[in-house]
VOGU-487494 format. One record per atom (N, C-alpha, C): atom name; x, y negated, z negated; residue number from 1. Coordinates in steps of 0.1 Angstrom, whole numbers, padded with zeros to 4 digits. Atoms other than C-alpha are relative to their C-alpha. Example, Ala and Ser with C-alpha at 12.3 -4.5 7.8 and 13.67 -1.06 7.14 Angstrom:
2
+------+-------+-------+-------+-----+
| site |    xx |    yy |    zz | pos |
+------+-------+-------+-------+-----+
|    N |  0009 |  0012 |  0000 |   1 |
|   CA |  0123 |  0045 | -0078 |   1 |
|    C |  0009 | -0012 |  0000 |   1 |
|    N | -0009 |  0011 |  0000 |   2 |
|   CA |  0137 |  0011 | -0071 |   2 |
|    C | -0008 | -0011 | -0008 |   2 |
+------+-------+-------+-------+-----+
END
This chain:
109
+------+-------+-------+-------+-----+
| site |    xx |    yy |    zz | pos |
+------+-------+-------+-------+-----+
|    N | -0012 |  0008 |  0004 |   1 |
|   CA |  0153 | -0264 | -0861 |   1 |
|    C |  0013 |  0005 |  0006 |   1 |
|    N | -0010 | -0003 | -0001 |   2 |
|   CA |  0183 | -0263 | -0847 |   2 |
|    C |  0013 | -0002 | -0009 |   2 |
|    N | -0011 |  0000 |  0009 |   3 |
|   CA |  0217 | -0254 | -0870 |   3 |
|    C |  0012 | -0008 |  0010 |   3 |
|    N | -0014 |  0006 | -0005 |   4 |
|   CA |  0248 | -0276 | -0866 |   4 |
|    C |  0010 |  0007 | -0014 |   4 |
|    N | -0006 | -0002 |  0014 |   5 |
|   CA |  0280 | -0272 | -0887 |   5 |
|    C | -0004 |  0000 | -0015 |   5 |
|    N | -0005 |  0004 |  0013 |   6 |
|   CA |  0274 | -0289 | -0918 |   6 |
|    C | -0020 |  0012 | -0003 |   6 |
|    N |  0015 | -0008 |  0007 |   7 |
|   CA |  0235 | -0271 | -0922 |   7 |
|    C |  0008 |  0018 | -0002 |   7 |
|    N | -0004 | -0015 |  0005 |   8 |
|   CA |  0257 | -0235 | -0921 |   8 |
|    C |  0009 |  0000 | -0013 |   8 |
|    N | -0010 |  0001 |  0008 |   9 |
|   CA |  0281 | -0250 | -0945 |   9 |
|    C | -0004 |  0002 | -0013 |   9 |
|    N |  0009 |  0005 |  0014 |  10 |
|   CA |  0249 | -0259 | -0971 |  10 |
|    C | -0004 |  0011 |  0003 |  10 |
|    N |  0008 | -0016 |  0001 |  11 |
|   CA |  0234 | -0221 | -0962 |  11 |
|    C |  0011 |  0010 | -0009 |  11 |
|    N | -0013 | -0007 |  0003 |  12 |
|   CA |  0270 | -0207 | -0971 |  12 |
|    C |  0001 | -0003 | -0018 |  12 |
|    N |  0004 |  0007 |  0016 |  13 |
|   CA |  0268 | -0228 | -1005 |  13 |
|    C | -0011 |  0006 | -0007 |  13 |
|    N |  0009 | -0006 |  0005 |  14 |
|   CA |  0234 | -0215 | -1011 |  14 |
|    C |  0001 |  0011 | -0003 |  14 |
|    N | -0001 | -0021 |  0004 |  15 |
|   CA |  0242 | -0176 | -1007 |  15 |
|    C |  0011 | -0002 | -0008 |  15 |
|    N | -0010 |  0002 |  0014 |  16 |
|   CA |  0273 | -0188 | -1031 |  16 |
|    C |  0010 |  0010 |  0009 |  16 |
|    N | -0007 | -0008 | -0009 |  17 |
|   CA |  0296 | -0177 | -1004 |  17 |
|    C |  0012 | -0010 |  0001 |  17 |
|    N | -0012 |  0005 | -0002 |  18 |
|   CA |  0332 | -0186 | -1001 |  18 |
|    C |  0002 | -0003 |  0018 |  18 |
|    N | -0004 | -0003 | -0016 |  19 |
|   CA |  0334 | -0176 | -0962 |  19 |
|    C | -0005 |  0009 |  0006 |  19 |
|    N |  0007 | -0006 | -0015 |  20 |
|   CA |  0318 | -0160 | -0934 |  20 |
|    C |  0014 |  0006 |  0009 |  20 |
|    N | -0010 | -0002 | -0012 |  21 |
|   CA |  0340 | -0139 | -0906 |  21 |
|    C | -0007 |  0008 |  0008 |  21 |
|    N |  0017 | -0003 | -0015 |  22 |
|   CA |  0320 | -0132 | -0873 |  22 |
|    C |  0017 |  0006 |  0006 |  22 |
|    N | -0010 | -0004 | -0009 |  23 |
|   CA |  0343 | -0103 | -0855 |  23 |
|    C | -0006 |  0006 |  0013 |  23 |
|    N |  0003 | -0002 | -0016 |  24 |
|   CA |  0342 | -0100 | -0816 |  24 |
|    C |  0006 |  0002 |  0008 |  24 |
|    N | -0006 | -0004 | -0011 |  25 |
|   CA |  0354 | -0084 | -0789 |  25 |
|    C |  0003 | -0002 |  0019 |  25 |
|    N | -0008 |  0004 | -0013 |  26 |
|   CA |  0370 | -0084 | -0755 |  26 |
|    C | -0015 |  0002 |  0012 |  26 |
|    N |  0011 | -0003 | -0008 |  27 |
|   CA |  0333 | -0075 | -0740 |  27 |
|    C | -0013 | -0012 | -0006 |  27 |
|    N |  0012 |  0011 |  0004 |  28 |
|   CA |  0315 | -0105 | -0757 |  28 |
|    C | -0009 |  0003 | -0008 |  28 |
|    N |  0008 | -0005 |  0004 |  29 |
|   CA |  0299 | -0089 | -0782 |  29 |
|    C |  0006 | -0003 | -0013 |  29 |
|    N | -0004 |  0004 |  0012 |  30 |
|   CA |  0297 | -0098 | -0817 |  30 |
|    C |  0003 |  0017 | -0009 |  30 |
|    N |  0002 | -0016 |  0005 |  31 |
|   CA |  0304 | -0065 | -0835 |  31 |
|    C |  0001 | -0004 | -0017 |  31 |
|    N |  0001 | -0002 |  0012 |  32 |
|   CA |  0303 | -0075 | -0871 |  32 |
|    C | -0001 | -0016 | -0007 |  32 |
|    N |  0001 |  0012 |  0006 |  33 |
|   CA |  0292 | -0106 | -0895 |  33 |
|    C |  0001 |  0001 | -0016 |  33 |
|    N | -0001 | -0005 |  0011 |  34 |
|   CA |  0306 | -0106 | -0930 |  34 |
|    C | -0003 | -0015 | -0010 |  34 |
|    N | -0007 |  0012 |  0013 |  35 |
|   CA |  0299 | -0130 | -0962 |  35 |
|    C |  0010 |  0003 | -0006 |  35 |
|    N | -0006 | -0002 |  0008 |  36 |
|   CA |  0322 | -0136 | -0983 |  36 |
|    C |  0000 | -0007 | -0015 |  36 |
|    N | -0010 | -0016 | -0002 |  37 |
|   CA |  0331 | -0129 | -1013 |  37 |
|    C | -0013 |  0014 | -0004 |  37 |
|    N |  0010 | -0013 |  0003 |  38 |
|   CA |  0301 | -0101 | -1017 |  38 |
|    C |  0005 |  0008 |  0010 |  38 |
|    N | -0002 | -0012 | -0011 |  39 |
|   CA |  0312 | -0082 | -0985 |  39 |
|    C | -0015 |  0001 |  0008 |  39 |
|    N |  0012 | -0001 | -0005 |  40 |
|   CA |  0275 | -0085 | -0977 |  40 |
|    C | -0002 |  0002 |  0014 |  40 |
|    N | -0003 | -0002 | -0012 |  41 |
|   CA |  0272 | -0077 | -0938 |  41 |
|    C | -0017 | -0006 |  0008 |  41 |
|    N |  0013 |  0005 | -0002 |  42 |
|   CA |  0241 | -0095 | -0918 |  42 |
|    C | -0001 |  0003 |  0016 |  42 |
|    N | -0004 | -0004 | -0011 |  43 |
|   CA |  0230 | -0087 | -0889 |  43 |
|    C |  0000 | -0016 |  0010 |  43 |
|    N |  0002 |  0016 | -0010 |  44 |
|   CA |  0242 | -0110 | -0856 |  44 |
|    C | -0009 | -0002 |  0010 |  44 |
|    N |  0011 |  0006 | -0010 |  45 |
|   CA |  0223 | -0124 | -0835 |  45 |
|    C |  0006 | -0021 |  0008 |  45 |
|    N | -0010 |  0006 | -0010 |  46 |
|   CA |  0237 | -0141 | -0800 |  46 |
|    C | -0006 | -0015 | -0002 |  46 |
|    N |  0008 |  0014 |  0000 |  47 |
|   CA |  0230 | -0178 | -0799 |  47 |
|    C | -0009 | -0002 |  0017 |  47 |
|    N |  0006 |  0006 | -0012 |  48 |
|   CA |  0207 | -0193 | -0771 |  48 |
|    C |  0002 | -0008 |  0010 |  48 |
|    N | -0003 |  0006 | -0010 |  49 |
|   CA |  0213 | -0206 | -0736 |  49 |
|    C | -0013 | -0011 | -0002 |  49 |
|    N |  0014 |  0006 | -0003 |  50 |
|   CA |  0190 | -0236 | -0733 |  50 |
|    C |  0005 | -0019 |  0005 |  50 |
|    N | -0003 |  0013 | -0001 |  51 |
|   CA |  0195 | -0272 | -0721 |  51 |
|    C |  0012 | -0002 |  0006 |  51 |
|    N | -0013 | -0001 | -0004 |  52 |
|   CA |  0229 | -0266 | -0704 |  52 |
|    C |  0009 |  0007 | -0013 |  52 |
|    N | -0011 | -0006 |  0018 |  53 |
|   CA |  0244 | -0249 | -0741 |  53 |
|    C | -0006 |  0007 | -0003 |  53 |
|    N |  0003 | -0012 |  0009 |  54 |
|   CA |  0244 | -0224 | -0765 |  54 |
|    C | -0005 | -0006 | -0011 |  54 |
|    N | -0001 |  0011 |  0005 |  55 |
|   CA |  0222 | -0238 | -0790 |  55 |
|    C | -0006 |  0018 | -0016 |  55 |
|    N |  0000 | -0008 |  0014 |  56 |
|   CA |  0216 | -0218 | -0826 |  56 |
|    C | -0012 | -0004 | -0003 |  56 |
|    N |  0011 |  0005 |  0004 |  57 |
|   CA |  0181 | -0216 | -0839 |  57 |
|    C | -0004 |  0006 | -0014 |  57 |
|    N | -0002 | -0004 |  0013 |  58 |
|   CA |  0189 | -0194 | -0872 |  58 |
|    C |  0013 | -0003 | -0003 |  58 |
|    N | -0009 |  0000 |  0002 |  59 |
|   CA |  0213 | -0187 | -0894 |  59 |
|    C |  0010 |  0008 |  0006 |  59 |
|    N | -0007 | -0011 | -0004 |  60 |
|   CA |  0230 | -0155 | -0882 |  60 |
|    C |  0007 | -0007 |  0018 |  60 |
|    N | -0007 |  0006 | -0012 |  61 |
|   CA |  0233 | -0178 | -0849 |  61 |
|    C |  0004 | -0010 |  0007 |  61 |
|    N | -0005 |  0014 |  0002 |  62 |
|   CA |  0245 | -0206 | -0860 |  62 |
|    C |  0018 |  0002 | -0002 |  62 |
|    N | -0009 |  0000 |  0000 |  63 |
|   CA |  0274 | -0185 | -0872 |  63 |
|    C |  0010 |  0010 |  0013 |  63 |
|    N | -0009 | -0006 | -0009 |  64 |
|   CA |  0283 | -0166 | -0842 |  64 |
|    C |  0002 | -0009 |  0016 |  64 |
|    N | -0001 |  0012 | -0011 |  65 |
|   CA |  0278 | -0200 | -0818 |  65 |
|    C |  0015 | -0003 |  0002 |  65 |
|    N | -0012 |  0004 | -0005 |  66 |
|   CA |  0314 | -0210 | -0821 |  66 |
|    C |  0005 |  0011 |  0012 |  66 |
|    N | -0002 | -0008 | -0009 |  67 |
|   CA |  0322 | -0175 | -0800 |  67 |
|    C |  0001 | -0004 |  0016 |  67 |
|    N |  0006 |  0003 | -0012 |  68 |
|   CA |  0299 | -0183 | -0772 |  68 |
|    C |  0005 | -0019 |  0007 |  68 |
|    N | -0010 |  0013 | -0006 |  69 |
|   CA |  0314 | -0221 | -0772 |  69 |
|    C |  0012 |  0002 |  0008 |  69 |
|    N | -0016 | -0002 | -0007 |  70 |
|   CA |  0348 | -0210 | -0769 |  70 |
|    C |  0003 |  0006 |  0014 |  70 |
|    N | -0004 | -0004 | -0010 |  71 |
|   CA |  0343 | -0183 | -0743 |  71 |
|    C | -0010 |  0001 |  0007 |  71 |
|    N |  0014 | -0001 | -0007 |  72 |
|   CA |  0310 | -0191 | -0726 |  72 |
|    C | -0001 |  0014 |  0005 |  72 |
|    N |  0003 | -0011 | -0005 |  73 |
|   CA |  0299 | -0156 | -0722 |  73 |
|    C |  0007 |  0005 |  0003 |  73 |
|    N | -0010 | -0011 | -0009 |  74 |
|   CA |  0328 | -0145 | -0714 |  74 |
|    C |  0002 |  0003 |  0010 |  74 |
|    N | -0001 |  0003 | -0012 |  75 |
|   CA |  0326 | -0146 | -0683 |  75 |
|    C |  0016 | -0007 |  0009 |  75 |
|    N | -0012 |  0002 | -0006 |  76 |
|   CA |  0361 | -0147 | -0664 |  76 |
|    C |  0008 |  0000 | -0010 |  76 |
|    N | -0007 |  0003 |  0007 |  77 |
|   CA |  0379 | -0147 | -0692 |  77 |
|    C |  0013 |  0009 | -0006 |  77 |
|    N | -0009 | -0015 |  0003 |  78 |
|   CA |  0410 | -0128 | -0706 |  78 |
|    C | -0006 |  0007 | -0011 |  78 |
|    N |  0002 | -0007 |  0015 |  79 |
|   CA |  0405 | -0098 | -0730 |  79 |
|    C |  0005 | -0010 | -0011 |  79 |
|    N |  0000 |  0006 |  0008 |  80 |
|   CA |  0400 | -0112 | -0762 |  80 |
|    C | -0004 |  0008 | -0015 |  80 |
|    N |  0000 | -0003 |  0010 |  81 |
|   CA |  0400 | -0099 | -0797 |  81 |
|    C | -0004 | -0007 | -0014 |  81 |
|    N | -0006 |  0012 |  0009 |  82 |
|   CA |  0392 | -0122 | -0827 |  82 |
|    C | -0013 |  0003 | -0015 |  82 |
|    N |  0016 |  0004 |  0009 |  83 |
|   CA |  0370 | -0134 | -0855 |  83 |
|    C | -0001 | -0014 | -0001 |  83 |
|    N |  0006 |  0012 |  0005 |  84 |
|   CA |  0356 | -0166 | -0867 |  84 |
|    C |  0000 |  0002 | -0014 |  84 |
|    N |  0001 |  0000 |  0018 |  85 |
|   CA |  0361 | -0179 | -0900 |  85 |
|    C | -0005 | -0011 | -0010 |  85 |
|    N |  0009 |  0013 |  0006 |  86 |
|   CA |  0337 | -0206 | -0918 |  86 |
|    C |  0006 |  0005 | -0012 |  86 |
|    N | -0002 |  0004 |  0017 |  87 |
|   CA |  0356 | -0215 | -0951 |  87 |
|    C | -0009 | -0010 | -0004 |  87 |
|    N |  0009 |  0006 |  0006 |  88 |
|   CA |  0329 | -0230 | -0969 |  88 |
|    C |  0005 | -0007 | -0014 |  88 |
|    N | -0011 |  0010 |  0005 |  89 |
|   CA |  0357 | -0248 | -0989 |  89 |
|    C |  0004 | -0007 |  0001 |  89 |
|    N | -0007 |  0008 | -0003 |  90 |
|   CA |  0371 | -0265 | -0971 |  90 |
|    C | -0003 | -0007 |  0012 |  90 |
|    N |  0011 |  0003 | -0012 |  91 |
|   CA |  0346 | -0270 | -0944 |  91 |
|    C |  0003 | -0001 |  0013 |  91 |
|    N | -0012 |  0000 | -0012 |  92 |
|   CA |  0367 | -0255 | -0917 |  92 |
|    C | -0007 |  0014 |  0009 |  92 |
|    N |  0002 | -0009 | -0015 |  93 |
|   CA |  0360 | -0233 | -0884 |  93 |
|    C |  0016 |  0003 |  0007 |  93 |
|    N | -0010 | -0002 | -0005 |  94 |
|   CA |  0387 | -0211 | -0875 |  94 |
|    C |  0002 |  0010 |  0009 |  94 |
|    N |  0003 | -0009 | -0006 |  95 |
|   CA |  0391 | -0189 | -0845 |  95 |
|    C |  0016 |  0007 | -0002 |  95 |
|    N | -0012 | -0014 | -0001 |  96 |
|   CA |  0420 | -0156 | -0846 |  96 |
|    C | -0002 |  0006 |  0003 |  96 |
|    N |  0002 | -0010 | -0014 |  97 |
|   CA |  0427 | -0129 | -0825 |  97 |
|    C |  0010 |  0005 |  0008 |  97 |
|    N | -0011 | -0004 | -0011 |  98 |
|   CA |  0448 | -0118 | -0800 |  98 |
|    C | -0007 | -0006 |  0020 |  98 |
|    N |  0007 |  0002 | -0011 |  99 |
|   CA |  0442 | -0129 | -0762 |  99 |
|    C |  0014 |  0008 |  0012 |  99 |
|    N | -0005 | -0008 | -0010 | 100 |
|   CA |  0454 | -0104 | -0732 | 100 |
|    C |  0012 |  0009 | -0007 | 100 |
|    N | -0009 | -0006 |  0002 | 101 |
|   CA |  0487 | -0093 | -0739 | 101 |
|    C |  0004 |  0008 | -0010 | 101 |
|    N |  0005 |  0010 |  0008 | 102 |
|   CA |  0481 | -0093 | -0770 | 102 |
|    C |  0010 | -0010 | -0003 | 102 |
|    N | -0009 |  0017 |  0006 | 103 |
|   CA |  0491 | -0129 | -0778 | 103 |
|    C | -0009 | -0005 | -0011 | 103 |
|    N |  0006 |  0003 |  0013 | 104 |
|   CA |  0481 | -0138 | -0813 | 104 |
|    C | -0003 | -0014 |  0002 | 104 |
|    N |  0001 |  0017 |  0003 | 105 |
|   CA |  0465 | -0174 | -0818 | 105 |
|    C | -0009 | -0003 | -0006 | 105 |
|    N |  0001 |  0006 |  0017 | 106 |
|   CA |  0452 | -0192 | -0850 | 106 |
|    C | -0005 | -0018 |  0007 | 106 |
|    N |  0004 |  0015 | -0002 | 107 |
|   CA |  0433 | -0230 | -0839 | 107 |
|    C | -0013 | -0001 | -0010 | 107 |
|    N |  0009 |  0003 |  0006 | 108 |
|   CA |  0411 | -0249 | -0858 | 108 |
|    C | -0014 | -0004 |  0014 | 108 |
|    N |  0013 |  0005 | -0010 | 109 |
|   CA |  0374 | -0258 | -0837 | 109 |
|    C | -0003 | -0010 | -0005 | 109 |
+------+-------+-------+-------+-----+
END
């Protein structure tokens, strides 16, 4: 099965989780995945190239897919800093961070 948004949104509901934040670095690497609010820590796991995309085939890689959308592998791209933030409230995808300089930036996905 493949995970879209709204199937992480109803997983997040299930573990009775306010929010998720998937933090990642300037080397493409996910270095940490938190629920919230337990603190609980899971491990990540990269999502899959397949069909021209990155496609999610669990949970843990459903939530660190936006990442790999934004900065395809990272690949060319500036140093980057950030996390991902699934509010499970409000049913919102948010990326934050710093990029090169650092230059702080806050967009919804």
């Amino acid at each position: 099965m493949e995970w879209d948004r709204a199937a992480v949104f109803e997983e997040l509901r299930r573990r009775e989780c306010t929010s998720a934040e998937v933090y990642f670095n300037d080397e493409g690497e996910i270095e940490r995945v938190v629920l919230l609010p337990s603190g609980a820590d899971i491990e990540p796991e990269y999502p899959l190239w397949r069909d021209g995309g990155y496609k999610a085939l669990n949970f843990p890689q459903a939530l660190c897919l936006p990442v790999d959308e934004e900065y395809q592998g990272f690949d060319g791209v500036p140093d980057v800093n950030g996390m991902v933030i699934w509010d499970a409230l409000k049913k919102t995808v948010r990326l934050e961070g710093e990029e090169e300089q650092p230059v702080p930036f806050k967009r919804e996905l």
